[in-house]
BALOBA-1460 file (C-alpha; in Angstrom, 3 decimals):
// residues 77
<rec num="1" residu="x" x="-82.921" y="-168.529" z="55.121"/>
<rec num="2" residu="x" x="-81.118" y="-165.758" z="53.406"/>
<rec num="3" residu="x" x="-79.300" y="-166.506" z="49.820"/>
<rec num="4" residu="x" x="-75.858" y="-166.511" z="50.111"/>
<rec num="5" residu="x" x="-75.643" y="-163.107" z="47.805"/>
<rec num="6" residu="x" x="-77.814" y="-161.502" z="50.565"/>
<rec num="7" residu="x" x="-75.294" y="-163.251" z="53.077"/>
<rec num="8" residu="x" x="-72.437" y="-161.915" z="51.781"/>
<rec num="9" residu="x" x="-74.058" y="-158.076" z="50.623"/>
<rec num="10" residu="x" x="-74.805" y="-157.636" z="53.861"/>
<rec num="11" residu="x" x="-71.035" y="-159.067" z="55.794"/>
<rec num="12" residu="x" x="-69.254" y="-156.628" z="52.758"/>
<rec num="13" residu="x" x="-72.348" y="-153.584" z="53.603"/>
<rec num="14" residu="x" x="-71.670" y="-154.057" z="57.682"/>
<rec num="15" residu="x" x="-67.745" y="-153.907" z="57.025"/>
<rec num="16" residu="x" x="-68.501" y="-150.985" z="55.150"/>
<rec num="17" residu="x" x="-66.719" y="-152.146" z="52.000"/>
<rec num="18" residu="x" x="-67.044" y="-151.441" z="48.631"/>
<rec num="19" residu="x" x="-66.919" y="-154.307" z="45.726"/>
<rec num="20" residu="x" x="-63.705" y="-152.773" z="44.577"/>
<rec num="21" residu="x" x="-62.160" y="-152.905" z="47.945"/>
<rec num="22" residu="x" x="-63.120" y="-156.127" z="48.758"/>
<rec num="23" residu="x" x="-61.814" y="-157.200" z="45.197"/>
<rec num="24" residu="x" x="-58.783" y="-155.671" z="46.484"/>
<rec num="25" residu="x" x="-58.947" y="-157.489" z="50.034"/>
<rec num="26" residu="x" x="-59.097" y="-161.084" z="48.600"/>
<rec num="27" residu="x" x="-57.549" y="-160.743" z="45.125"/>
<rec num="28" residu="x" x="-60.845" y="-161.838" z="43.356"/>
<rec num="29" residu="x" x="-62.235" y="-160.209" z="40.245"/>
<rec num="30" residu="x" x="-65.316" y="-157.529" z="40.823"/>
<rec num="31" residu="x" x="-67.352" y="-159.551" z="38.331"/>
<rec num="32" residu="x" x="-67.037" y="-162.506" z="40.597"/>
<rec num="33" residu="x" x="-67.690" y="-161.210" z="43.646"/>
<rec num="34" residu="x" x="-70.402" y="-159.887" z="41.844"/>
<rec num="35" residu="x" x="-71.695" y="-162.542" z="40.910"/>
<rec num="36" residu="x" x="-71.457" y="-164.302" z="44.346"/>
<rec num="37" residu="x" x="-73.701" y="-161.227" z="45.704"/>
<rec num="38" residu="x" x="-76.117" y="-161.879" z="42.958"/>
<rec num="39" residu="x" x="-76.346" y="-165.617" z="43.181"/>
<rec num="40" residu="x" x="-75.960" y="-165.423" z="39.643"/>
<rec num="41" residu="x" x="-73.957" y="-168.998" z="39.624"/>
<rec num="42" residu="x" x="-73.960" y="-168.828" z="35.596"/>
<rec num="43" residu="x" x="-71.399" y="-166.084" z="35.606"/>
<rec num="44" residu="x" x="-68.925" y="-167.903" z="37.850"/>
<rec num="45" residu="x" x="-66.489" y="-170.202" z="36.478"/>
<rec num="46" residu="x" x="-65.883" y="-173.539" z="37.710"/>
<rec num="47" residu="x" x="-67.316" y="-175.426" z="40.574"/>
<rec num="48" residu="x" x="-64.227" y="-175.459" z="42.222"/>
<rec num="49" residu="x" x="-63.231" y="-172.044" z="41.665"/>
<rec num="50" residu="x" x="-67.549" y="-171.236" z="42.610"/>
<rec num="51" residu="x" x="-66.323" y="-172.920" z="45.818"/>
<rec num="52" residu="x" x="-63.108" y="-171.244" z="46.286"/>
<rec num="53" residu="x" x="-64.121" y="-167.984" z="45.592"/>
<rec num="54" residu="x" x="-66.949" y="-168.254" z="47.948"/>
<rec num="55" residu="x" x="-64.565" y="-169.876" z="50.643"/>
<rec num="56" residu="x" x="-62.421" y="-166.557" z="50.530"/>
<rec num="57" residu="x" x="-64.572" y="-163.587" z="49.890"/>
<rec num="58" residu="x" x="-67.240" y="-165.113" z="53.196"/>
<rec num="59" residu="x" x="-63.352" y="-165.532" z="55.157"/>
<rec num="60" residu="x" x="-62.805" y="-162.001" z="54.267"/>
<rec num="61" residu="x" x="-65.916" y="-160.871" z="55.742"/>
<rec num="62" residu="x" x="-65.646" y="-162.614" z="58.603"/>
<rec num="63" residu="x" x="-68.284" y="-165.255" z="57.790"/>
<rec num="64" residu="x" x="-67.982" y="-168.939" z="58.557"/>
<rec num="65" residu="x" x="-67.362" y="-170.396" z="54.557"/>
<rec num="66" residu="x" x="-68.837" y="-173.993" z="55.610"/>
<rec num="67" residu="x" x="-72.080" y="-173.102" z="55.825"/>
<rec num="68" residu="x" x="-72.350" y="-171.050" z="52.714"/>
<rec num="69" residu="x" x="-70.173" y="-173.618" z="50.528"/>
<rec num="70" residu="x" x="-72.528" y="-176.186" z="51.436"/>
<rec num="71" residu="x" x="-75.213" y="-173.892" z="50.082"/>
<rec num="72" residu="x" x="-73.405" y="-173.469" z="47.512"/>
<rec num="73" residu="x" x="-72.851" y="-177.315" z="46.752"/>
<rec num="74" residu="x" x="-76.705" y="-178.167" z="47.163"/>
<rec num="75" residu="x" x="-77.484" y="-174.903" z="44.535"/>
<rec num="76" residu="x" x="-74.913" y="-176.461" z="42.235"/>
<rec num="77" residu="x" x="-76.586" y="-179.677" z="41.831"/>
């Protein structure tokens, strides 16, 4: 099972997006989408913003955000 940063690098890669432009897309800060990509869950903020961020940046994409929130959750705890 892929990570969810290789998850998303690849949806943003495929769309042929760059991190600023997908910054610009859903209004998040680089350094969290970043992050995401990364799976480096220290630099995120929150739980609840971890979980929102993720929920709009895989939307954006085109991704189902379920799957990769409850990832997310299970990583988390």
């Amino acid at each position: 099972m892929a990570s969810i940063g290789e998850t998303l690098r690849a949806a943003r890669e495929r769309r042929g997006l760059t991190i600023a432009e997908a910054s610009r897309l859903t209004r998040i800060a680089p350094r969290f989408l970043e992050a995401l990509e990364n799976d480096d869950l220290e630099a995120l903020p929150a739980p609840v913003y971890a979980r929102g961020f993720l929920r709009s940046y895989a939307a954006a994409l085109g991704l189902d955000p379920d799957p990769l929130v409850e990832q997310l959750r299970a990583e988390l705890a």
